[in-house]
C-alpha positions as CSV (number, residue, x, y, z in Angstrom):
1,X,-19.1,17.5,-15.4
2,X,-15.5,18.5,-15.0
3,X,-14.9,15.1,-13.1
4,X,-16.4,13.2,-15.6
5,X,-14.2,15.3,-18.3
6,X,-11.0,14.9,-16.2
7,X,-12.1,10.8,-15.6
8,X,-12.5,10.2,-19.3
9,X,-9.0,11.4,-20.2
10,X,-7.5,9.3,-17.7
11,X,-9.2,6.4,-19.0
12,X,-8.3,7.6,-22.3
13,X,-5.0,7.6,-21.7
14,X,-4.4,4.5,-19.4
15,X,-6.0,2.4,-22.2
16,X,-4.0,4.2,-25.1
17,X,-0.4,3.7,-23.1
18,X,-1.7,-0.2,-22.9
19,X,-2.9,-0.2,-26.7
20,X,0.3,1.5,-28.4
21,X,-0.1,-0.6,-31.3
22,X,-3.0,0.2,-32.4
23,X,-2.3,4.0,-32.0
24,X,0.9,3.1,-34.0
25,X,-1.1,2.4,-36.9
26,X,-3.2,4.6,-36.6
27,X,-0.6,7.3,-37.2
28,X,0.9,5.2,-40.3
29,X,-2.8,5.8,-41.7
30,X,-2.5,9.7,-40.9
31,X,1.5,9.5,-42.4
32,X,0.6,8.2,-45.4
33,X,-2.4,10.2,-46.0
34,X,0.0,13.5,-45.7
35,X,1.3,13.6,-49.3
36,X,-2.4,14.4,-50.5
37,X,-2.4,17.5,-48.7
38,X,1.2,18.5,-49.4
39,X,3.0,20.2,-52.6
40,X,4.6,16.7,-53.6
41,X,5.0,15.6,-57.4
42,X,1.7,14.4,-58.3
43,X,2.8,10.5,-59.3
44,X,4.5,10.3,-56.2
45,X,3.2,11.8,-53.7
46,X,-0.1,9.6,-55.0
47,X,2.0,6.2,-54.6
48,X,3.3,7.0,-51.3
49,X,-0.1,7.8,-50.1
50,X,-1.4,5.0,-51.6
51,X,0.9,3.0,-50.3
52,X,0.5,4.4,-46.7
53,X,-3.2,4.2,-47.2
54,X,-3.4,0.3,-47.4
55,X,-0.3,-0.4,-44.9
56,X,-2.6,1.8,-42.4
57,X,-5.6,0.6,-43.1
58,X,-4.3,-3.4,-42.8
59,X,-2.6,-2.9,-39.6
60,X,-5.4,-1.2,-37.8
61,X,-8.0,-4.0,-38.9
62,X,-5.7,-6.1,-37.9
63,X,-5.3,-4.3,-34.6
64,X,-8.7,-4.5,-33.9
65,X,-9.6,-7.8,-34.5
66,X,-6.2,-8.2,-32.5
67,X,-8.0,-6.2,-29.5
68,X,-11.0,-7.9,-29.7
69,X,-10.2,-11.3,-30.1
70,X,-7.0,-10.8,-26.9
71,X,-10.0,-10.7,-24.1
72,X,-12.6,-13.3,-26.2
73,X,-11.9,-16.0,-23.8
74,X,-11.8,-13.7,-20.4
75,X,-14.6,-13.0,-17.9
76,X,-15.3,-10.8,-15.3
77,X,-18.4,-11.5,-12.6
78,X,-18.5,-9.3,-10.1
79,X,-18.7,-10.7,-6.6
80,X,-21.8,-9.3,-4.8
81,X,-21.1,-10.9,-1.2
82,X,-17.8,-10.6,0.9
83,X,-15.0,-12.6,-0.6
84,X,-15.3,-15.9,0.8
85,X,-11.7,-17.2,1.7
86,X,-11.3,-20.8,2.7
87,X,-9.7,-21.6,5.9
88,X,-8.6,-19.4,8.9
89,X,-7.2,-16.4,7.7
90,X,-3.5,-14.8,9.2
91,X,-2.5,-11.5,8.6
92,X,1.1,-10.4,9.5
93,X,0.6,-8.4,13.0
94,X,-2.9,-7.7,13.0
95,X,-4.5,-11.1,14.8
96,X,-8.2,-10.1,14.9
97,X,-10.6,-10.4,12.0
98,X,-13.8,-7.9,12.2
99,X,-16.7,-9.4,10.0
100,X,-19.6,-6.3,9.2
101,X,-22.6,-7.1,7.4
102,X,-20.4,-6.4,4.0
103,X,-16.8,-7.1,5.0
104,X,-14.0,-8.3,7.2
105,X,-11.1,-6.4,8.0
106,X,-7.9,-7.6,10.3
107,X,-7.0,-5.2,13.1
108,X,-5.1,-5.2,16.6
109,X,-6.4,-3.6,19.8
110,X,-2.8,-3.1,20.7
111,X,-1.6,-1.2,17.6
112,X,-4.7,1.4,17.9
113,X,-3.6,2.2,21.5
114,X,-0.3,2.7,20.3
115,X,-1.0,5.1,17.1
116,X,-2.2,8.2,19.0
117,X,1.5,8.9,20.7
118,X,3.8,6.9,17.8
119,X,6.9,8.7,16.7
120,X,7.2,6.6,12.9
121,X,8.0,8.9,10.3
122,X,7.3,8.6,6.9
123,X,10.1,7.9,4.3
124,X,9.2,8.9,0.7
125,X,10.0,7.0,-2.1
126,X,9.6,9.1,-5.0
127,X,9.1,6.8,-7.8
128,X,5.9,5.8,-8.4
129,X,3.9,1.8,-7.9
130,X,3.9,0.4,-11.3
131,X,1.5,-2.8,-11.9
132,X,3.8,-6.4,-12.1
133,X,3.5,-7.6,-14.8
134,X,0.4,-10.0,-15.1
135,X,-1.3,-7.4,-13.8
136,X,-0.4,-4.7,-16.6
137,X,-0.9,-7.2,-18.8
138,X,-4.8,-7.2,-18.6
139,X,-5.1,-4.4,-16.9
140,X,-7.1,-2.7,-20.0
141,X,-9.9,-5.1,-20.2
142,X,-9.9,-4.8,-16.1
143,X,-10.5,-1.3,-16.3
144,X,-13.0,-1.6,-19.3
145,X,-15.1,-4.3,-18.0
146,X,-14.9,-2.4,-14.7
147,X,-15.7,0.7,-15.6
148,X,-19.2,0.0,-18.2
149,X,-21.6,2.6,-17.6
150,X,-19.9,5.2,-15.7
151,X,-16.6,7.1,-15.7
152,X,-14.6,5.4,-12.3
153,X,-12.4,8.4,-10.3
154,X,-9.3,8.6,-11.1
155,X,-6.4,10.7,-9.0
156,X,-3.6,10.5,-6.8
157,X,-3.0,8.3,-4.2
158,X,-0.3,6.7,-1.7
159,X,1.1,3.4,-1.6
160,X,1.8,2.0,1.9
161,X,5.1,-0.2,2.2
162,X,5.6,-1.0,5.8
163,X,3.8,-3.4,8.0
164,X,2.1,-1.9,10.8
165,X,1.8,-4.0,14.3
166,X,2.3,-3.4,17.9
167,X,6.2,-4.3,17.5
168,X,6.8,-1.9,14.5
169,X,5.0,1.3,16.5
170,X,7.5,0.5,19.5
171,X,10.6,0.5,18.0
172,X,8.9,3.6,16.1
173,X,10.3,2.7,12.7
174,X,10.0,4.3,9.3
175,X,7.2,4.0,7.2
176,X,7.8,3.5,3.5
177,X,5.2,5.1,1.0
178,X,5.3,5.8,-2.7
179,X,2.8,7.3,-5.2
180,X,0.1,5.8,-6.6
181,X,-3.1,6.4,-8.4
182,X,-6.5,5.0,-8.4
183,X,-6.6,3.1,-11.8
184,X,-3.8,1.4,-10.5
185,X,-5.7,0.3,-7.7
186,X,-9.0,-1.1,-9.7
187,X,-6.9,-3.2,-11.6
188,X,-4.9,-4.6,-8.1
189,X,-6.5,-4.8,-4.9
190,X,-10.2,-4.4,-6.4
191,X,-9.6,-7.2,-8.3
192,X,-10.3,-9.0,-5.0
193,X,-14.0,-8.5,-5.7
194,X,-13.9,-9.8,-9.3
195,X,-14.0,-13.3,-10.2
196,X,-12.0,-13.4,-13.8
197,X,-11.9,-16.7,-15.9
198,X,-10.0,-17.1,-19.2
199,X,-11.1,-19.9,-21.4
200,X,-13.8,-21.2,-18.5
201,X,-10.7,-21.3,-16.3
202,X,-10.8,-19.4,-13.5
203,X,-7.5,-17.0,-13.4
204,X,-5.8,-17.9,-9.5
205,X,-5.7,-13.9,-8.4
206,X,-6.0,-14.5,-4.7
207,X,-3.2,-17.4,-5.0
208,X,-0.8,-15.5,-6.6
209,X,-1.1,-11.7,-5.2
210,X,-3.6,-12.1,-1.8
211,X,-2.0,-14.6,-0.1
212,X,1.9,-16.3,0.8
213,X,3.6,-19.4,0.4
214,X,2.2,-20.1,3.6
215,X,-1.7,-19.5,2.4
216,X,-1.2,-15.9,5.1
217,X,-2.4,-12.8,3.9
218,X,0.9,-11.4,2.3
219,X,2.8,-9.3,4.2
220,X,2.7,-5.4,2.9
221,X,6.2,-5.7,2.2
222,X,6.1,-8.4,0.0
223,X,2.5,-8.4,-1.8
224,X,2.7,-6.5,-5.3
225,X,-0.4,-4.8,-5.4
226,X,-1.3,-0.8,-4.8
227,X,-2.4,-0.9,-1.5
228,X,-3.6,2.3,-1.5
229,X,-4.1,3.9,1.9
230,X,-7.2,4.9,3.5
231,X,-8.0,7.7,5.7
232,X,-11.4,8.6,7.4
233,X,-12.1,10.5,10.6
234,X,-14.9,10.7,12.8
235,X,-16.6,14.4,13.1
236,X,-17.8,15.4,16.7
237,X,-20.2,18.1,17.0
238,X,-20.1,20.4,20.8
239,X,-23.3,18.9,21.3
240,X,-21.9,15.3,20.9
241,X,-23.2,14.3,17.2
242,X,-21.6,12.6,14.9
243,X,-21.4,13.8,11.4
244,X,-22.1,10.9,8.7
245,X,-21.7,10.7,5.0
246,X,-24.1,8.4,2.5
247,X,-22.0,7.7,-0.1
248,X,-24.1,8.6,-3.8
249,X,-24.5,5.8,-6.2
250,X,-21.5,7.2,-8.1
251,X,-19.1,6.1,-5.5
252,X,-16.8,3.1,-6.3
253,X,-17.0,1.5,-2.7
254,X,-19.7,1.5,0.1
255,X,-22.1,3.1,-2.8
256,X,-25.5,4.2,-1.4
257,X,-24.1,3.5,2.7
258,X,-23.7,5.8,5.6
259,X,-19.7,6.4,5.5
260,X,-17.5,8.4,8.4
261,X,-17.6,11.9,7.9
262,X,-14.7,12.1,5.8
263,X,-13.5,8.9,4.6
264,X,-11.4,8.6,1.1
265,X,-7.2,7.8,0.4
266,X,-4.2,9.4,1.6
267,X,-2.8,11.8,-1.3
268,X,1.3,12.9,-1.9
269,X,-0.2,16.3,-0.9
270,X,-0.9,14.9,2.6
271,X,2.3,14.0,2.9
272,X,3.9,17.2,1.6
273,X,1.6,19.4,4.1
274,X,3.4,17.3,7.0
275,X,6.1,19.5,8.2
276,X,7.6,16.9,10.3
277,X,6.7,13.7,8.6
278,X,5.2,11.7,11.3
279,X,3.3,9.1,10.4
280,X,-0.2,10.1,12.5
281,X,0.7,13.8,11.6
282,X,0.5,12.4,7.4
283,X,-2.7,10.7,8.6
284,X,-4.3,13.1,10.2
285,X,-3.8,15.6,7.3
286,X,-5.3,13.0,4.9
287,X,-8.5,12.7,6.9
288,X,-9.1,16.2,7.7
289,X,-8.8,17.5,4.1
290,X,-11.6,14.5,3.2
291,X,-13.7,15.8,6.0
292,X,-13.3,19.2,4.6
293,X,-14.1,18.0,1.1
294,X,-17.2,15.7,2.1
295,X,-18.8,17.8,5.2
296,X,-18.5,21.1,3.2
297,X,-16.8,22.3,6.9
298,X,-14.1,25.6,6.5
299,X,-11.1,25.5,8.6
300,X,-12.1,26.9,11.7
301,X,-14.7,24.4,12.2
302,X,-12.3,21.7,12.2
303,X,-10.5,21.3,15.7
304,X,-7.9,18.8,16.6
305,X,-7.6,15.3,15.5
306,X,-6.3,12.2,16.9
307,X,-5.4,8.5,15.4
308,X,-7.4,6.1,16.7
309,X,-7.3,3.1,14.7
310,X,-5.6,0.7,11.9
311,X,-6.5,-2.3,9.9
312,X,-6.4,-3.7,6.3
313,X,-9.6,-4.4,4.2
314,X,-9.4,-7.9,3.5
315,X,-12.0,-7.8,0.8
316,X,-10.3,-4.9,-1.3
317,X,-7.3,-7.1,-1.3
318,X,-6.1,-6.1,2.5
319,X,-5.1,-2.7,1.6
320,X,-4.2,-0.6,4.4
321,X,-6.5,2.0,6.1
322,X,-6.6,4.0,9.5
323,X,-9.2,5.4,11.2
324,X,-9.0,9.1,13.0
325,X,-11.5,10.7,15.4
326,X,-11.7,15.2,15.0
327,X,-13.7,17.4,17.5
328,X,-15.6,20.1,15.6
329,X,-15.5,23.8,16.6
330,X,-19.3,24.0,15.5
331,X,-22.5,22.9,17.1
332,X,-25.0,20.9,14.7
333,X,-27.1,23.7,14.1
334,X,-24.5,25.1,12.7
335,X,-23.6,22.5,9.7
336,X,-24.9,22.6,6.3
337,X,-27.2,19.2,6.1
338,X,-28.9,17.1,3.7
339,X,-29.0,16.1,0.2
340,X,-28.2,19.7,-0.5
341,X,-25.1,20.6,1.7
342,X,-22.8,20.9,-1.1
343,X,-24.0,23.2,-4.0
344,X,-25.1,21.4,-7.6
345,X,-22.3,21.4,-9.9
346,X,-19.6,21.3,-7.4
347,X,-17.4,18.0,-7.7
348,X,-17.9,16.7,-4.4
349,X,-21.8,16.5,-4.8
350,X,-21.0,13.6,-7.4
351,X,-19.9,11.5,-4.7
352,X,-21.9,12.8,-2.0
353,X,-25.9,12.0,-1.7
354,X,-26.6,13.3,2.2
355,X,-25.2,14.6,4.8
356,X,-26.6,13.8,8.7
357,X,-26.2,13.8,12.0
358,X,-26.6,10.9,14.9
359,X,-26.4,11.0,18.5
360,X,-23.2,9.6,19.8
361,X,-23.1,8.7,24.3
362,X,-19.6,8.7,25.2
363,X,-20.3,7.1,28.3
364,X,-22.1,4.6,26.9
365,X,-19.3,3.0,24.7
366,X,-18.5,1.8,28.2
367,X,-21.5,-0.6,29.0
368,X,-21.8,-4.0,27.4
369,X,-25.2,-4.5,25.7
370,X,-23.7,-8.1,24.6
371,X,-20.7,-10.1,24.3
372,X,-21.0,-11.4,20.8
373,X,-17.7,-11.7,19.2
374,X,-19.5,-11.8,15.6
375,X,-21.2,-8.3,16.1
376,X,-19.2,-5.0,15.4
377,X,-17.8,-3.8,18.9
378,X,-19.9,-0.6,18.2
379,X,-23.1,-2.5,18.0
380,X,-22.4,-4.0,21.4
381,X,-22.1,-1.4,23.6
382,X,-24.4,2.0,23.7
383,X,-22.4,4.5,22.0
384,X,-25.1,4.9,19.1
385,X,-28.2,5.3,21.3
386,X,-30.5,5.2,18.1
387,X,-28.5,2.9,15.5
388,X,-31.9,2.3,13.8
389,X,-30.7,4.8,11.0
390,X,-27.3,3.1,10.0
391,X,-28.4,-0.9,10.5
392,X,-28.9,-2.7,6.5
393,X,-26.2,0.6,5.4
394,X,-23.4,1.2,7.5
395,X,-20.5,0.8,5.5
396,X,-17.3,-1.2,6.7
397,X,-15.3,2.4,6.9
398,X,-18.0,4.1,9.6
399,X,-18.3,0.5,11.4
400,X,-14.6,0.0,11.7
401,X,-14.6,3.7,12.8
402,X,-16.8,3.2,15.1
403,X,-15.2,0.1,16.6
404,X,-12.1,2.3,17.2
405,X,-14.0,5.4,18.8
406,X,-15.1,2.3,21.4
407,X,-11.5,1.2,22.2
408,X,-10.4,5.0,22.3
409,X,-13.1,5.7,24.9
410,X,-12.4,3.0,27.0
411,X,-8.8,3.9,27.4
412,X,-9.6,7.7,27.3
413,X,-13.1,8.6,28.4
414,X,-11.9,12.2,28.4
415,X,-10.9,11.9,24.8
416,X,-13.2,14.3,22.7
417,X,-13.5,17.1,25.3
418,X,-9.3,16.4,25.5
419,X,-9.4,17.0,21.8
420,X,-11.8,19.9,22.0
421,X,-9.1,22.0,24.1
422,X,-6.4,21.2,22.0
423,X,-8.5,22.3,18.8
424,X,-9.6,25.5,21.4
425,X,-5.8,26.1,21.9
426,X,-4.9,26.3,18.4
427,X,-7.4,28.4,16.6
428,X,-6.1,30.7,20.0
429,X,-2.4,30.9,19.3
430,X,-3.4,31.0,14.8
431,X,-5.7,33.9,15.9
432,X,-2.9,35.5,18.5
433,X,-0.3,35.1,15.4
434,X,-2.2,36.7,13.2
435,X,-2.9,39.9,15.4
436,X,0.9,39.8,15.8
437,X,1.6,39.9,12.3
């Protein structure tokens, strides 16, 4: 209920910024209304509300018919399949394109080996994304039309500047980020799965903020949208199982599909928490606090994490998102599971349906069940003995994740149990620190 509460006075106030004009009026009517309730000579205070009155009331009929008649000619149809974009498509340092059963998404092999020991930091920029122009422009009936029956999320999030690629990790460069929020986002890179007309003409979105002069995937430097980034992470039990999240119906993406265990958008808060800025550091802290948030898990279960890869979701307008791997503390039998782990009335359980476990066989990612460049690298090799569960609902997030858990292994087959003694370190030296103290 509170999320709901806190969503509608977002959208409140989003549309009201967008609609000043109307609100304009609307205070003329309450103006000229005033000198009936205050101690005003009777003949004049009665023309000036009367005055008031009618100024008010033609203004906001004429506002409204205004509002109404601005989006008569515009459309929105929501795309139900993956974006279908002519040609071959080129994305600035990431040369290989995924396709999952419900999207595509441009990585590099290179750039996730490089992530775990890169040395970027993150430069700040402390004034916030604002939408270009165009974009602002229709940005209330975007979020309207968007948002029909249901209140979308709205919150903080962080806008990714820099290009990410194999050359940019080695020179270890600095990563520009600013603030963001979610609305912002819906009415930029979402509007990727939209198709919008005006007047039976359909409005050239993808040709003006998707792709270059060049017909490339813009570069993140140079496109205009939010480009929000996002962070999930990959929960590994003691006993080797892999935590997974279904998504609830509410959920703006991958509703109703088996997610990573925490999977969601870097926040400024992430960033603050970093107390030396570097970039995996800022990641890491993204994806932990969603796995904390989604699996219901305290601090202490929650060991060490590592990056393991990067790539931008070309069907949510190529927007940037990484991909971490944690060892748990816990066994299975220790996690809350099911449709019930987190408590009714708590906000997570609005975005949060289940809660499950699947067998994961580390030395499995190593074999080759196939060499089909089309499947999801996961799905080719035997890292998911029993996949049965997530085929028809993995989402692209968890296959993605996956994919990168493959790579990781392959390079590092000691990996998790490397990660497990690093989380086994730490709670060592908190737990040593805080006998000191």
């Amino acid at each position: 209920m509170l999320t709901k509460m806190r969503s509608a006075v977002d959208l409140a106030s989003f549309l009201m910024r967008a609609e000043w004009a109307i609100l304009l009026s609307v205070g003329s009517f309450l103006v000229g209304s005033l000198p009936m309730l205050v101690g005003l000579p009777p003949v004049v205070g009665w023309a000036i509300a009367a005055a008031g009155f009618v100024v008010g009331v033609v203004f906001i009929v004429k506002d409204i018919f205004g509002l109404l008649g601005r989006w008569s000619e515009w459309s929105m149809r929501k795309v139900t399949a993956p974006v279908e974009f002519d040609g071959e498509l080129v994305v600035p340092g990431l040369p290989q394109i995924v396709t999952t059963e419900v999207g595509r998404v441009a990585i590099d092999p290179d750039v996730d080996a490089l992530l775990a020991n890169s040395q970027c930091n993150v430069k700040w920029q402390s004034d916030p994304y604002e939408l270009p122009s165009p974009l602002a422009e229709i940005a209330p009936y975007v979020l309207r039309t968007s948002a029909q029956g249901r209140w979308p999320f709205n919150g903080p999030n962080v806008r990714l500047e820099s290009d990410i690629s194999a050359e940019f990790l080695t020179d270890n460069r600095d990563v520009l980020m600013r603030p963001g929020n979610f609305y912002r986002g819906l009415c930029s890179n979402e509007l990727t799965s939209w198709v919008i007309t005006r007047g039976g003409t359909r409005w050239p979105f993808e040709e003006q903020f998707i792709f270059d002069s060049q017909h490339r995937i813009q570069a993140l430097s140079q496109s205009q949208l939010l480009n929000g980034v996002g962070v999930s992470t990959l929960a590994v039990t003691t006993d080797d199982r892999l935590v997974i999240v279904l998504q609830s119906r509410n959920s703006q993406t991958s509703a109703g599909m088996w997610a990573p265990s925490g999977s969601g958008a870097l926040e400024p808060q992430d960033v603050a928490a970093s107390p030396d800025q570097l970039l995996v550091n800022v990641v890491s802290a993204g994806a932990v606090r969603e796995l904390r948030e989604e699996g219901n898990l305290s601090a202490t279960a929650v060991g060490a994490s590592e990056v393991i890869g990067y790539g931008r979701w070309l069907d949510r307008g190529a927007k940037p998102e990484f991909y971490c791997l944690t060892a748990l503390t816990v066994a299975s039998t220790e996690l809350r599971l099911g449709s019930n782990a987190h408590r009714f009335g708590t906000e997570e359980r609005t975005w949060t349906a289940d809660i499950q476990l699947i067998e994961l066989d580390f030395a499995g990612a190593q074999s080759r069940v196939d060499n089909d460049a089309s499947r999801p690298l996961w799905r080719s090799s035997l890292l998911v003995p029993n996949p049965a569960v997530l085929i028809g609902s993995v989402s692209v997030s968890l296959s993605l994740a996956l994919d990168a858990l493959v790579r990781a292994l392959r390079r590092d087959p000691d990996i998790v149990s490397r990660l497990r003694d690093l989380g086994r370190a730490s709670q060592v030296e908190e737990w040593q620190g805080t006998e000191v103290h």
